[in-house]
N, C-alpha and C positions, 0 to 999 in steps of 0.2 A: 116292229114299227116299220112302217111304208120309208123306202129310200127317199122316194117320189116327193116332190113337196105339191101340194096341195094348190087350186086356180089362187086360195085368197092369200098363200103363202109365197109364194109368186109375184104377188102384185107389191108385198112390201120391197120385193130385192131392190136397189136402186138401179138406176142406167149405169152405162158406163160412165166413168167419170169425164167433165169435159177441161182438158189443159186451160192452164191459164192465159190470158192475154198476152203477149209479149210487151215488157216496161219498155214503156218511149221513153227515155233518157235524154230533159230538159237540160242544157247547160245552164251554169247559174249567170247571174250578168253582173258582171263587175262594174257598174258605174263609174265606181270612184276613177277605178283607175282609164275608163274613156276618158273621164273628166281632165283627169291628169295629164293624159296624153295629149288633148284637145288644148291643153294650155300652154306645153311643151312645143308643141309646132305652131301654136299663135305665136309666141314669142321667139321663134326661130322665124319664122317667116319675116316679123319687124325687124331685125335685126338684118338680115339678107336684103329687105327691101329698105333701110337704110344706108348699108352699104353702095346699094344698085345706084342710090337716087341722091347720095354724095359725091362732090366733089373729084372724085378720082380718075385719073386718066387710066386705061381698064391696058388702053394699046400700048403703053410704056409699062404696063407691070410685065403682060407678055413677049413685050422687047427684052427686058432684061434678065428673063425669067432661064434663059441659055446663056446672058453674055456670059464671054471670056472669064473679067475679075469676078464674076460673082460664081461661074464652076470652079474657079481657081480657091474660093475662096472657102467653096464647099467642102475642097478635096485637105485645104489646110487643115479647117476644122477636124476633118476623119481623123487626119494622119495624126494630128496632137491629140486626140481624144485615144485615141487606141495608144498611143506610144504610152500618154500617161495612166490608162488604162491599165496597161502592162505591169509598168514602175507602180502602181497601187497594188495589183496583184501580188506578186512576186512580194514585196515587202510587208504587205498585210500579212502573207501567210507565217512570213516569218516572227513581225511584230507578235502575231496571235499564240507560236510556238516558244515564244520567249517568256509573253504575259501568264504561260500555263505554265511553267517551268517551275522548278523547285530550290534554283536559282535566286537569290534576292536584292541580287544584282541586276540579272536580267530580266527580271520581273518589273522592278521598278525602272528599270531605262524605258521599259515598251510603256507601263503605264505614263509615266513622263511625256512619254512622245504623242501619246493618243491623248494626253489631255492637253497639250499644247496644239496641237493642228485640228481637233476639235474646237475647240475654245475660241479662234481668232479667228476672221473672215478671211475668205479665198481670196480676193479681191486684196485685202492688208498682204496676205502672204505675198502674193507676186508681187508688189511694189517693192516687199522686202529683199525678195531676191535680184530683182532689175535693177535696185539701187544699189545693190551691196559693195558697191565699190567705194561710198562714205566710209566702210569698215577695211575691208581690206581694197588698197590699190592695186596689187596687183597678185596674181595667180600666180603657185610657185608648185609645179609636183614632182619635180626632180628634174624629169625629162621631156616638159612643158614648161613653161617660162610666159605669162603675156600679161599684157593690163585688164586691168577686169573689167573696167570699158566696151573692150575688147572681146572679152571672152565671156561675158555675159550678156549673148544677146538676146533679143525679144522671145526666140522660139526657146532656148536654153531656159529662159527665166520662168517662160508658159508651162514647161515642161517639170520643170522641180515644183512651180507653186502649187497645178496639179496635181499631177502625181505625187508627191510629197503630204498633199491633204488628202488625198483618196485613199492612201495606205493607213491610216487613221479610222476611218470608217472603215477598209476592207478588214484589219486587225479585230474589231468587234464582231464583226459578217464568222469571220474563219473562224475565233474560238468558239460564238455561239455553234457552226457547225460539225467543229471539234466535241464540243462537251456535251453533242446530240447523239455521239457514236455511243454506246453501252460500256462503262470500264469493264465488261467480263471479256469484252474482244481484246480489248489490250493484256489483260491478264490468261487469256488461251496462247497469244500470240506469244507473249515472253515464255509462255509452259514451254512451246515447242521450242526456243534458242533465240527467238528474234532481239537484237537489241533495239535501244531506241525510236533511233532513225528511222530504221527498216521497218517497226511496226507502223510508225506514221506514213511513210509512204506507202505502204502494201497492204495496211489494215486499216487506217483511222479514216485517211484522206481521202479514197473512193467512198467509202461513208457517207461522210460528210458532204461530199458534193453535191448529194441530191437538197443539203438543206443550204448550202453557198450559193448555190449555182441561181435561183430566183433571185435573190437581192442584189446580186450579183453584177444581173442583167439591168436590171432596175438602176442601180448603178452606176452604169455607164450610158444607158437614155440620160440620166443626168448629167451627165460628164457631156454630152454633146451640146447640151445645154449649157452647161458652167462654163466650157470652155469662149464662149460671147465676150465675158471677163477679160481675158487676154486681150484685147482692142485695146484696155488701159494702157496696155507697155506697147501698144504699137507692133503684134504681132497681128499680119494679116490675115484672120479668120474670114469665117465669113460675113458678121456683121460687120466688121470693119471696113471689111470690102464694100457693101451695102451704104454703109455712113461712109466711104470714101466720094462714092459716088452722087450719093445728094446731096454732101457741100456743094458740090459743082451744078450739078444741076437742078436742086431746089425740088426734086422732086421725094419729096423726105416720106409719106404715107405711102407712095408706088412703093420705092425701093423696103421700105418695113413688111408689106403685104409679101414682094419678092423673096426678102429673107427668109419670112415664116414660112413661106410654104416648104425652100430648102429643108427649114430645119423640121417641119412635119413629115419632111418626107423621109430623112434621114434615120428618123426617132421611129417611124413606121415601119420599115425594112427590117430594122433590130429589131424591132419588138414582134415581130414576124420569127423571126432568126430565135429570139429569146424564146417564146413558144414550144418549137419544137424542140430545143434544148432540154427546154424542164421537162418536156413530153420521155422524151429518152431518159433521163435519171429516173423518172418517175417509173419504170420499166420494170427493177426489183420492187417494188411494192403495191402498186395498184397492177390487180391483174388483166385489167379492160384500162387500160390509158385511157385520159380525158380525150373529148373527140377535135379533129382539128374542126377550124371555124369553116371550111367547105361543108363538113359533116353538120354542125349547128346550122349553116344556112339552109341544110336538105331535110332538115330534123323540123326546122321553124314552119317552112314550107307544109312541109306531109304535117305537121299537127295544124295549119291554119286549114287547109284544104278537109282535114277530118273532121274540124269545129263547124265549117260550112256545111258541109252533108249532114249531118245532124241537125245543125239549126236549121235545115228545110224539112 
């Protein structure tokens, strides 16, 4: 048989094959959510141009937006937020080590304590403490001697009512962090000689931080918050400083609008600072850390710019 194929065998070969078209890849169109959006800045817009077109004097909010009593008043708020910050720390973690205990004594004093300064408002507690001199008259600690008049002033009082309530919720924050660590680490550690102590602070408690450390943050933005409450006993925060000053001058929406922006800005910073906190715990276990929001800004950008070139 002939290799050769034949003129009419030939004519069935096909052509070469022809590639296919390249898919133009339609994005889909989300209506809804233009819709959405469309209705989101309608009503941010009324609300902006309600602001513009009330009543407010715009030149006395940015008057007072540097004075003196109202930075003074900013710097008070920090300093009691962070001191009682502190005193919440520090005692939470112990509250949390005592509530885990095998102890049923110290079990029940931490629980005791976590259901009482849970249970009552912040606001009840400080009065409690600024008054306390109905209870006792005077302070005695050996090598201390005064009237508790005296010795229980406004910042003293801001400072226990605080702090004292924040160790209550940090207490719950720290054992759930605690009872996130795996007991097989605690039981390697005691293999090798570790006592107690030493495994909690060398084994439990770096642990645990990466699940403390968010609510943590969380927190204490609200602690910058809470601490407003303190104006009750006449400690000068920063609202108080704000309400000091529009007794006097009646200008009570300016000076409100002044406060909040402090306290947005204050709550903004942290929560900036909180960020890259969690970023870095987050370190042993995600191996691409979340991006920072520069990175989400550069991300949002290159995907809207890649959605335009295609929808042309």
């Amino acid at each position: 048989m002939s290799d050769t194929a034949s003129p009419r065998d030939q004519s069935r070969i096909p052509d070469k094959p022809v590639p296919p078209e390249a898919i133009k890849a339609i994005p889909v169109r989300h209506y809804g959510r233009w819709l959405g959006a469309a209705v989101v800045i309608a009503l941010l817009a009324m609300l902006v141009w309600a602001f513009a077109g009330a009543d407010i004097n715009w030149g006395v909010v940015g008057e007072y937006l540097d004075r003196g009593t109202i930075v003074e008043g900013a710097l008070k708020t920090l300093w009691i937020s962070v001191l009682s910050m502190l005193l919440g720390l520090v005692l939470g973690l112990l509250l949390a080590v005592m509530r885990l205990s095998k102890n049923p004594v110290l079990a029940s004093v931490s629980w005791a304590y976590i259901w009482f300064f849970r249970g009552t408002p912040v606001l009840v507690q400080l009065f409690l403490w600024f008054n306390l001199s109905f209870v006792f008259e005077t302070v005695n600690l050996g090598f201390y001697k005064d009237e508790m008049n005296d010795f229980m002033t406004p910042f003293l009082a801001a400072l226990l009512g605080l702090g004292l309530n924040e160790a209550a919720y940090m207490a719950e924050i720290a054992r759930a962090g605690i009872l996130s660590v795996d007991s097989g680490q605690t039981e390697a550690a005691q293999a090798l000689g570790m006592n107690g102590s030493k495994t909690m602070r060398r084994i439990v408690l770096p642990q645990a931080m990466r699940v403390i450390i968010p609510p943590t943050g969380n927190e204490f933005i609200n602690m910058l918050k809470t601490s407003s409450l303190a104006y009750a006993i006449q400690y000068g925060e920063l609202f108080q400083a704000g309400r000091t000053i529009y007794s006097r001058n009646l200008a009570v929406m300016e000076l409100l609008i002044v406060v909040s922006a402090w306290y947005l800005l204050l709550t903004t910073v942290f929560s900036i600072g909180q960020y890259y906190l969690e970023r870095y715990y987050a370190k042993g276990v995600d191996r691409t850390p979340p991006p920072t929001p520069l990175q989400r800004v550069r991300a949002q950008l290159t995907h809207f710019r890649v959605r335009s070139e295609v929808g042309r």
